[in-house]
MIKEMI-535553 format. One record per residue (C-alpha): residue number from 0; residue in three letters; x, y, z. Coordinates in steps of 0.2 Angstrom, whole numbers. Example, Ala and Ser with C-alpha at 12.3 -4.5 7.8 and 13.67 -1.06 7.14 Angstrom:
MIKEMI-535553
[pt 0, 'ALA', [62, -22, 39]]
[pt 1, 'SER', [68, -5, 36]]
end
This chain:
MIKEMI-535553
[pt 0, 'UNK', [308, -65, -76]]
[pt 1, 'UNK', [322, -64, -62]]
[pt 2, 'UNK', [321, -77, -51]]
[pt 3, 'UNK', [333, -66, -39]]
[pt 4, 'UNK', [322, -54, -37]]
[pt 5, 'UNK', [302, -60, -41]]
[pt 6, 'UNK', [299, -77, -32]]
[pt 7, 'UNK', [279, -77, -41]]
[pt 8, 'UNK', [268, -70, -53]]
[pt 9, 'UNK', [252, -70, -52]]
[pt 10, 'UNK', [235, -64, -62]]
[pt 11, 'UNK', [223, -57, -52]]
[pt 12, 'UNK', [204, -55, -54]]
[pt 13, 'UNK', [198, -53, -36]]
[pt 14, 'UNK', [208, -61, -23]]
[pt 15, 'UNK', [228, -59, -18]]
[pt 16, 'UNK', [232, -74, -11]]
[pt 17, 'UNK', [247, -66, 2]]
[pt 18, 'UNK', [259, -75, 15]]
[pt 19, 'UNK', [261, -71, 35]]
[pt 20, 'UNK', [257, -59, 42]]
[pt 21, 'UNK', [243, -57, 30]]
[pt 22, 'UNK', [232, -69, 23]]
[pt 23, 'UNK', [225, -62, 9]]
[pt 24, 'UNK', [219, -45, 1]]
[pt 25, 'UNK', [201, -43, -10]]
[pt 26, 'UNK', [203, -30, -24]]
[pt 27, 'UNK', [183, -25, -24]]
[pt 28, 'UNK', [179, -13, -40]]
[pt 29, 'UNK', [159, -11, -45]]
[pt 30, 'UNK', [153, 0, -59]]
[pt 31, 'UNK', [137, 7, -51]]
[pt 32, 'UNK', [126, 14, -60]]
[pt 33, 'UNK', [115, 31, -53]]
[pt 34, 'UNK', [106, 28, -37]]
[pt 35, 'UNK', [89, 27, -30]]
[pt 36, 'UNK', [80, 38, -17]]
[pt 37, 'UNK', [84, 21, -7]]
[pt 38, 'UNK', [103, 22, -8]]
[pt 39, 'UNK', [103, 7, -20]]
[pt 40, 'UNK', [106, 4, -39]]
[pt 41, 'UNK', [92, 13, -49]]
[pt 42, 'UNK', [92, 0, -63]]
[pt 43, 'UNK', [98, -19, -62]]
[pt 44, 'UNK', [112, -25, -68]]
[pt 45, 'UNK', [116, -28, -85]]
[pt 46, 'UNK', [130, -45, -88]]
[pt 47, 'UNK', [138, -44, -71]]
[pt 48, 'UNK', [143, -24, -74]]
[pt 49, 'UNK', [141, -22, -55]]
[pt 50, 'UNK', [138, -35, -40]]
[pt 51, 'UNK', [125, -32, -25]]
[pt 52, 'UNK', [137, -41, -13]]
[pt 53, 'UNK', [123, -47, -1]]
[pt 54, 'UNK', [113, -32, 5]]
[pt 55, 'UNK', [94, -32, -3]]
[pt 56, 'UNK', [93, -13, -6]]
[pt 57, 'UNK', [111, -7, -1]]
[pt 58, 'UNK', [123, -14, -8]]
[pt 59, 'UNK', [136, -21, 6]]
[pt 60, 'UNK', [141, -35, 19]]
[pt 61, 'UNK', [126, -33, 32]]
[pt 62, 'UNK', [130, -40, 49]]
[pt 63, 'UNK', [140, -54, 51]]
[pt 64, 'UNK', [154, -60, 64]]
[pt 65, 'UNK', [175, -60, 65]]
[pt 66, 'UNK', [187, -64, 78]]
[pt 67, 'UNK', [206, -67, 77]]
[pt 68, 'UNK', [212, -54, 64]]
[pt 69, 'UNK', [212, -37, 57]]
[pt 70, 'UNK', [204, -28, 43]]
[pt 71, 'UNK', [210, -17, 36]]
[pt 72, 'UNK', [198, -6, 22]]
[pt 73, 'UNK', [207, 7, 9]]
[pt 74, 'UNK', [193, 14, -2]]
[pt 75, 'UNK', [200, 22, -19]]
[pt 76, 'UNK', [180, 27, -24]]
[pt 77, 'UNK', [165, 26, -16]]
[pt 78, 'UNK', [157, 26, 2]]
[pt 79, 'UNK', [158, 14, 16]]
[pt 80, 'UNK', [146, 14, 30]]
[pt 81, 'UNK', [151, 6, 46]]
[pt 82, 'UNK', [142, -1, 61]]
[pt 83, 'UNK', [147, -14, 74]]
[pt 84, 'UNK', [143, -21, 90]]
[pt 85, 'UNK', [153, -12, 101]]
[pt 86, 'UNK', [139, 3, 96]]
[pt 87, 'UNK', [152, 12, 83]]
[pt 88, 'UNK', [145, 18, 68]]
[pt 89, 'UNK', [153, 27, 55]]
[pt 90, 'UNK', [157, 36, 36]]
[pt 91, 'UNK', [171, 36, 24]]
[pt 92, 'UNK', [175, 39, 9]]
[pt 93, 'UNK', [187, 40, -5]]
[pt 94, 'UNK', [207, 41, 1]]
[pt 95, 'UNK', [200, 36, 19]]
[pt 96, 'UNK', [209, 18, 27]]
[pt 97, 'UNK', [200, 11, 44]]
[pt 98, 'UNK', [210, -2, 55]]
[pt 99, 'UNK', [197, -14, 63]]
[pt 100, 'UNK', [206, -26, 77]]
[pt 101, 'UNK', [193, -40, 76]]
[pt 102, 'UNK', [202, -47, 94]]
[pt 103, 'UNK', [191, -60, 102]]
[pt 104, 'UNK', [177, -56, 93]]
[pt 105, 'UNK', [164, -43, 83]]
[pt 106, 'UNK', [151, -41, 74]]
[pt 107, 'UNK', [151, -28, 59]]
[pt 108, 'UNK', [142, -23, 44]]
[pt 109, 'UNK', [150, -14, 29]]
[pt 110, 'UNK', [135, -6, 16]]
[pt 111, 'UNK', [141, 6, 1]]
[pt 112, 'UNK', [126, 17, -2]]
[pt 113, 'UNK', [126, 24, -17]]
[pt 114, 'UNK', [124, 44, -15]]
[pt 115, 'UNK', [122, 50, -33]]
[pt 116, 'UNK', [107, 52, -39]]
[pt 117, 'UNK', [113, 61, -57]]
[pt 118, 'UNK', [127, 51, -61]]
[pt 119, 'UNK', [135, 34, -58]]
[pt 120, 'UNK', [143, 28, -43]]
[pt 121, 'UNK', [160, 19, -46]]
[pt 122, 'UNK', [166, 10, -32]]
[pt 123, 'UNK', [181, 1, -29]]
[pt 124, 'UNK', [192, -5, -13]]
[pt 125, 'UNK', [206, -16, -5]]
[pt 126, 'UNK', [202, -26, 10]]
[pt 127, 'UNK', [217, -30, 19]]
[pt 128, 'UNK', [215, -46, 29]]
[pt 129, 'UNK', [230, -46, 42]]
[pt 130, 'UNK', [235, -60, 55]]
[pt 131, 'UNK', [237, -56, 73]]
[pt 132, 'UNK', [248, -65, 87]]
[pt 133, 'UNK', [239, -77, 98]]
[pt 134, 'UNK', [241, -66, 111]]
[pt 135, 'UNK', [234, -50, 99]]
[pt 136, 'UNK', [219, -63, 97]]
[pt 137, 'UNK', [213, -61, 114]]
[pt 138, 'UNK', [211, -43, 117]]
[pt 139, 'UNK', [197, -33, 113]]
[pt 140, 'UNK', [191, -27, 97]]
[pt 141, 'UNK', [196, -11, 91]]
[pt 142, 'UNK', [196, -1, 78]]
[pt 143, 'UNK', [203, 18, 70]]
[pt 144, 'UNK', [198, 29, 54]]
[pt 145, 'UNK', [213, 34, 45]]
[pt 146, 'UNK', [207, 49, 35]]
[pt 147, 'UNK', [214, 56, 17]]
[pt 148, 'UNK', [217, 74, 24]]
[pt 149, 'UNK', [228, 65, 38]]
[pt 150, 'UNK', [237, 51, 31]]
[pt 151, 'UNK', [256, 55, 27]]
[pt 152, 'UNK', [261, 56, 7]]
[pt 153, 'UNK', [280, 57, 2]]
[pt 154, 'UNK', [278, 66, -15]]
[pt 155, 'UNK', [295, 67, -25]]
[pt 156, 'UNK', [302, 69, -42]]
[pt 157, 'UNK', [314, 58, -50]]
[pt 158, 'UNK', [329, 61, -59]]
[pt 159, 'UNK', [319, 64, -72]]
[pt 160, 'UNK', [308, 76, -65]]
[pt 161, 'UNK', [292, 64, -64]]
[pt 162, 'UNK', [279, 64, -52]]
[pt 163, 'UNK', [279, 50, -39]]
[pt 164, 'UNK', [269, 48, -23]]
[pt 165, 'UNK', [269, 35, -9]]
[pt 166, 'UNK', [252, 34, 4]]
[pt 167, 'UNK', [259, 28, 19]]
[pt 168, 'UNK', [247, 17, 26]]
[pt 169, 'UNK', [257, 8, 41]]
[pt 170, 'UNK', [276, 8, 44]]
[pt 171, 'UNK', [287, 21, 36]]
[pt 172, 'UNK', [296, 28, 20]]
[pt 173, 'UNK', [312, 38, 20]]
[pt 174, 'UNK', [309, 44, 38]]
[pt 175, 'UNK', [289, 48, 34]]
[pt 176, 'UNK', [279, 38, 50]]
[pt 177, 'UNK', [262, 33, 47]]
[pt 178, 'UNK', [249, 37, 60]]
[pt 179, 'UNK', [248, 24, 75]]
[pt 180, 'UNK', [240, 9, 72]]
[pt 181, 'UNK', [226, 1, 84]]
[pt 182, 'UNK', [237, -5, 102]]
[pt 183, 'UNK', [233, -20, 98]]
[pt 184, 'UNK', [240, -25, 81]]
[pt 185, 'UNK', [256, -34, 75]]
[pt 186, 'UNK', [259, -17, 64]]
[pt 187, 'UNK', [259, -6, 81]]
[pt 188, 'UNK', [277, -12, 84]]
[pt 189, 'UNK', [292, -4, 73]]
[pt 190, 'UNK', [302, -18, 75]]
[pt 191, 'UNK', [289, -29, 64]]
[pt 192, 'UNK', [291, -17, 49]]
[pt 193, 'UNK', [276, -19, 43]]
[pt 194, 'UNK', [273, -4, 27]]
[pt 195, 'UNK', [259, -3, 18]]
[pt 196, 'UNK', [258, 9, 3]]
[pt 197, 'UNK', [248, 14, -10]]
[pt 198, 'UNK', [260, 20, -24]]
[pt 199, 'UNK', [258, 30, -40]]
[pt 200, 'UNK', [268, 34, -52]]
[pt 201, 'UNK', [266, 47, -65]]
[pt 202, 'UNK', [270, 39, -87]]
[pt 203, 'UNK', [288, 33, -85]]
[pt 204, 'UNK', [292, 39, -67]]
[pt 205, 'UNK', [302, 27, -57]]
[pt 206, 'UNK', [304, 25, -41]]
[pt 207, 'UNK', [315, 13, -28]]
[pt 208, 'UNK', [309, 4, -12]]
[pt 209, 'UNK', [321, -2, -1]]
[pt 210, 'UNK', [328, -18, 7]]
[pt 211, 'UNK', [318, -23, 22]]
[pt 212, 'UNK', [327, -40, 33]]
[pt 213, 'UNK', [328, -56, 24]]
[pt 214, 'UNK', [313, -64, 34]]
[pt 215, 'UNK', [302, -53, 31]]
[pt 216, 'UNK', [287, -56, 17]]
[pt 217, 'UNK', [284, -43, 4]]
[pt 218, 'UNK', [270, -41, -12]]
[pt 219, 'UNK', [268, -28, -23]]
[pt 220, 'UNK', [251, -27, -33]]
[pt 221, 'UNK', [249, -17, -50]]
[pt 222, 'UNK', [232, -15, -51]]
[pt 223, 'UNK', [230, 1, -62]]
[pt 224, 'UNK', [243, 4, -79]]
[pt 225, 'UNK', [247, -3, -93]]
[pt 226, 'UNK', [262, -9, -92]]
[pt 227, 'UNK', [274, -9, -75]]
[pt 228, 'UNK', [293, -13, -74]]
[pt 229, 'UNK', [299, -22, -61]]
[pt 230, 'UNK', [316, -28, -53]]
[pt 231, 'UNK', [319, -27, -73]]
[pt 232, 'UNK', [304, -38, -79]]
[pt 233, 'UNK', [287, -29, -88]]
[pt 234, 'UNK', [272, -36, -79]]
[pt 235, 'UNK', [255, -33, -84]]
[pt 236, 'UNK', [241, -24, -73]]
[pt 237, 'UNK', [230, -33, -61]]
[pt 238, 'UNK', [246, -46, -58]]
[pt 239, 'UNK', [251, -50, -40]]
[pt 240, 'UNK', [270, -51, -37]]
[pt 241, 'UNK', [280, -59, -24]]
[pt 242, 'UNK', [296, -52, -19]]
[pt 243, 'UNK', [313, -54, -12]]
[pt 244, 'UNK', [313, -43, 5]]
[pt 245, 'UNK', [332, -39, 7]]
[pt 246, 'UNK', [336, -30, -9]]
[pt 247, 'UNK', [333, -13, -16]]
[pt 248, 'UNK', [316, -14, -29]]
[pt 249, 'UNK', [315, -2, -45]]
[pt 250, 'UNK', [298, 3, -51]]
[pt 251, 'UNK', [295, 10, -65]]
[pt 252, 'UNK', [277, 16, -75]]
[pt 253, 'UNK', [273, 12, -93]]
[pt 254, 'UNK', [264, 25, -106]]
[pt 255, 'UNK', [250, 30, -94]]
[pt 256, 'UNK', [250, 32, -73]]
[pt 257, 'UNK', [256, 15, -63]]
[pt 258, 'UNK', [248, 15, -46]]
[pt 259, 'UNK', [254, -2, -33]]
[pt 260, 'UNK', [248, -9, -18]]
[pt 261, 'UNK', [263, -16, -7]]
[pt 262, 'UNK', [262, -26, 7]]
[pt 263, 'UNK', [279, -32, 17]]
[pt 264, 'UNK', [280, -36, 35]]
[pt 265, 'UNK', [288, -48, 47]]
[pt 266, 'UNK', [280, -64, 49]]
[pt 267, 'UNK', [272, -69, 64]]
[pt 268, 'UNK', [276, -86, 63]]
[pt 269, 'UNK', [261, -96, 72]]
[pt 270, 'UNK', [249, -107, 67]]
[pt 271, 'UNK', [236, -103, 57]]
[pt 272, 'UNK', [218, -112, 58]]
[pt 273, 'UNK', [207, -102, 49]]
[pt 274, 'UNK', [186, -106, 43]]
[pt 275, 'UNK', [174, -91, 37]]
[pt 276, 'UNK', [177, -75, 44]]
[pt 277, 'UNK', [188, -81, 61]]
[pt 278, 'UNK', [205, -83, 60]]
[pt 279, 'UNK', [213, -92, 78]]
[pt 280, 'UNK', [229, -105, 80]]
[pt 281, 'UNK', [221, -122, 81]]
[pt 282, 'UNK', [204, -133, 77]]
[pt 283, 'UNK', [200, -134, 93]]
[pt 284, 'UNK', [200, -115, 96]]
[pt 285, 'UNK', [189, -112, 82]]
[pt 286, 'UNK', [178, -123, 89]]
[pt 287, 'UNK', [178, -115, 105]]
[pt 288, 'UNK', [178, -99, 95]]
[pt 289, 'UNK', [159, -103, 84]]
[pt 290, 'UNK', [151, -109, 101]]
[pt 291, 'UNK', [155, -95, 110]]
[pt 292, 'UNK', [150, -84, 97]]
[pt 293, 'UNK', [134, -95, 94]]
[pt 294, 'UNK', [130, -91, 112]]
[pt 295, 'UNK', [136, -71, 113]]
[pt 296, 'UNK', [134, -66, 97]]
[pt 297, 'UNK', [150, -55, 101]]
[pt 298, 'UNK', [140, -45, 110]]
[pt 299, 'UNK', [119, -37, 106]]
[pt 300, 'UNK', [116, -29, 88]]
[pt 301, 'UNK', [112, -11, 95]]
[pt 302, 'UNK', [107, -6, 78]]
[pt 303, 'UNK', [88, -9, 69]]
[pt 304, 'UNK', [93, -19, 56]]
[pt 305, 'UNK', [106, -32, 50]]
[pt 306, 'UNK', [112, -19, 36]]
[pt 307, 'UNK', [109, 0, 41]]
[pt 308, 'UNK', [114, 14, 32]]
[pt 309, 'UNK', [115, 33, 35]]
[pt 310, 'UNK', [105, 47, 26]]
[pt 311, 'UNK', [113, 53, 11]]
[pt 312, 'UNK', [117, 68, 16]]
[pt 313, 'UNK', [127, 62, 31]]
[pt 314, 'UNK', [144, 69, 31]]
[pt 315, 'UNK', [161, 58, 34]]
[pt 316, 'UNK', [164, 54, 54]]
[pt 317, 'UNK', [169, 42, 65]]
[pt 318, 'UNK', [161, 38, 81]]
[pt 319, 'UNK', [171, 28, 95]]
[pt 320, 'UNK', [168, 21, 114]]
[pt 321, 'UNK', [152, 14, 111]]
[pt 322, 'UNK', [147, 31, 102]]
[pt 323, 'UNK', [151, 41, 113]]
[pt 324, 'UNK', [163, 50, 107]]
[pt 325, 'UNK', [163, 55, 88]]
[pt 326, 'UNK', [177, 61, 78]]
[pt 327, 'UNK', [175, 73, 60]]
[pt 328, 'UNK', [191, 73, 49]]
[pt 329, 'UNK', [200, 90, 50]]
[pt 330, 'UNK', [197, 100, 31]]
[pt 331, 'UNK', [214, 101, 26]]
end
């Protein structure tokens, strides 16, 4: 290994343990199996082949509080649906990323319905959790669908003619902006240099990310491959790598396609006090941060249960200022 270049290795089977100004990253994958007329599994599962999360018939997160960070949800297979407090409700899908500003506080649910009836459901996300400035904790929670058909892609070949491709979640590549992040969010200002790709790379292709500054913190996840070199050191899928920021890193795929996850950004350097899903600056503001919410509940539950779904033959959408507006992805 080159301690240069590679400060960490790390295995991973659920949970990347990441460094300001994110705090860590859950790799969900589920093998479901066909569903039934209920938008649940048709059969149990068999030795842990897929987990129900907490829902009873849905599998999912039903409703359940956050305050003091962001979420952010890239979905590689399956169907998320979303509902919150603020009276938003929504779909996505597969290639689609939403941004939730959690602010000073939210409730939300997350279910994955499963839609097939004649086949299996395979299902498999990241969940970014991502810190905010004191001041970022404050404001109200927000939250923006970035969807497949709209989020930038620089596609390239390399000197060998080989495929790659870079999803620009937040910041930029080689000129390429991402869409705007929610107002209130550390990865809203450019100077923070917060990028956020999903990465593949076709057998043997290689490709380069650049230095960012020398404070920033930077990981790269290879969670699909056989075998990835990097900075000149063959890792292993599913291991979590922690890199030096300020140098030029060379990627390149094994036998079969590589796909990464990076993360780097610029720290935002405050303290972090941090219990279940709230995420503030001291003890005593998570204190202050449980009894308010034991007293508001962030806000009425305007939905009619803990952990609703839509029908499955609801398309992808968006719906925005208390669901008043609603917002359909553009068919590219």
């Amino acid at each position: 290994m080159s301690d240069a270049v590679i400060y960490a290795l790390s295995p991973i089977t659920f949970r990347l343990d990441l460094k300001d100004p994110f705090l860590f990253t859950a790799h969900h994958i589920d093998h479901f199996p066909k569903a039934n007329a209920n938008l649940g599994p048709a059969t149990a599962a068999q030795h842990q082949e897929f987990n129900m999360y907490y829902g009873d018939t849905v599998p999912g997160f039903p409703e359940h509080p956050h305050t003091g960070f962001e979420t952010i949800t890239l979905v590689e297979q399956g169907v998320v649906d979303h509902f919150d407090s603020l009276g938003n409700g929504g779909r996505y899908g597969a290639g689609d990323v939403q941004w939730l500003s959690t602010g000073s506080g939210v409730e939300h649910c997350e279910m994955f319905p499963l839609l097939n009836e004649d086949r299996e459901n395979p299902f498999e996300l990241f969940q970014i959790w991502f810190n905010s400035s004191p001041e970022q904790k404050q404001q109200p929670a927000d939250y923006k669908m970035f969807w497949r058909e709209h989020i930038p892609h620089v596609s390239a070949k390399d000197t060998q003619g080989r495929d790659t491709n870079i999803r620009i979640i937040s910041g930029q590549y080689q000129g390429t902006e991402a869409i705007s992040r929610p107002p209130h969010s550390w990865a809203a200002a450019p100077e923070n240099k917060v990028n956020i790709y999903l990465i593949t790379l076709a057998p043997h292709a290689t490709l380069t990310i650049p230095a960012t500054t020398v404070t920033a913190t930077r990981f790269a996840y290879f969670y699909q491959g056989d075998s990835l070199e990097l900075a000149n050191t063959q890792i292993q899928h599913k291991h979590l790598a922690e890199l030096k920021p300020d140098v030029n890193i060379q990627l390149q795929a094994g036998e079969v396609e590589a796909r990464i996850l990076w993360l780097e950004g610029e720290p935002i350097g405050a303290p972090v006090a941090m219990r279940g899903p709230f995420v503030l600056n001291t003890n005593q503001e998570l204190d202050d941060a449980f009894r308010r919410y034991r007293a508001t509940h962030f806000g009425e539950w305007p939905w009619p249960s803990p952990a609703p779904v839509f029908s499955r033959e609801q398309a992808r959408f968006a719906s925005y200022d208390g669901g008043q507006r609603k917002e359909f992805p553009e068919q590219s």
